[in-house]
N, C-alpha and C positions, 0 to 999 in steps of 0.2 A: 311166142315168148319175146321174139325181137322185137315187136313194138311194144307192148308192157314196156319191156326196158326202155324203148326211149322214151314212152309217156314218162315213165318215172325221173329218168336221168333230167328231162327238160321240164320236169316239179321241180325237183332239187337246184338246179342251175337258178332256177326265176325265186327262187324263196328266201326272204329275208328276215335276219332271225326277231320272229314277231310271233313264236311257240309252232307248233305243231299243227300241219298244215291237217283238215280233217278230210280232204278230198287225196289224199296219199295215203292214207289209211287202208282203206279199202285193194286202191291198188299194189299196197306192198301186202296185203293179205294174200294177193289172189299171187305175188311175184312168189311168197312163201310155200303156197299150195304146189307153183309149178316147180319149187328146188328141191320140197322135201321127194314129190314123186318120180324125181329124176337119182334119186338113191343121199340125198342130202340130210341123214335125218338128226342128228343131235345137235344142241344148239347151239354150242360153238362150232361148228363146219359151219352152220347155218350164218353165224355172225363174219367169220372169217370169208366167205363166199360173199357177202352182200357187199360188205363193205371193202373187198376185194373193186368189185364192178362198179360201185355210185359213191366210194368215198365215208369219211367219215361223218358227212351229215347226214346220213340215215338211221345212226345208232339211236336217237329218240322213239325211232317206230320198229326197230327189232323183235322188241321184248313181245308187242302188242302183234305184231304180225307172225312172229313164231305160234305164240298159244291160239292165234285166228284160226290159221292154218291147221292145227296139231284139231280143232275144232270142227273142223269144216265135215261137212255131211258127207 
């Protein structure tokens, strides 16, 4: 899970606001799958925990990577 986080944190750092980056997607899915199964389940923990760690620029892929997750096989 530590390096997810720092792939993601070093998206976010290098990203300029030019929309939604589609190579972070995926990875804040798979960040969503590892917080809800660590007992993180409703979606505001979910919002308050993300952006807790990587800041307020990840609130554009919250929404998308909560119901990913909530998804996931």
């Amino acid at each position: 899970m530590a390096e997810l986080e720092h792939k993601i944190a070093r998206m976010i750092q290098g990203q300029l606001n030019s929309g939604p980056n589609p190579e972070l997607i995926p990875l804040m899915i798979e960040y969503a799958v590892g917080t809800i199964d660590r007992g993180i389940y409703s979606f505001n923990e979910f919002v308050k925990h993300v952006c807790s760690k990587f800041g307020q620029d990840v609130i554009p892929y919250l929404k998308s990577a909560y119901e990913g997750a909530r998804q996931w096989p």
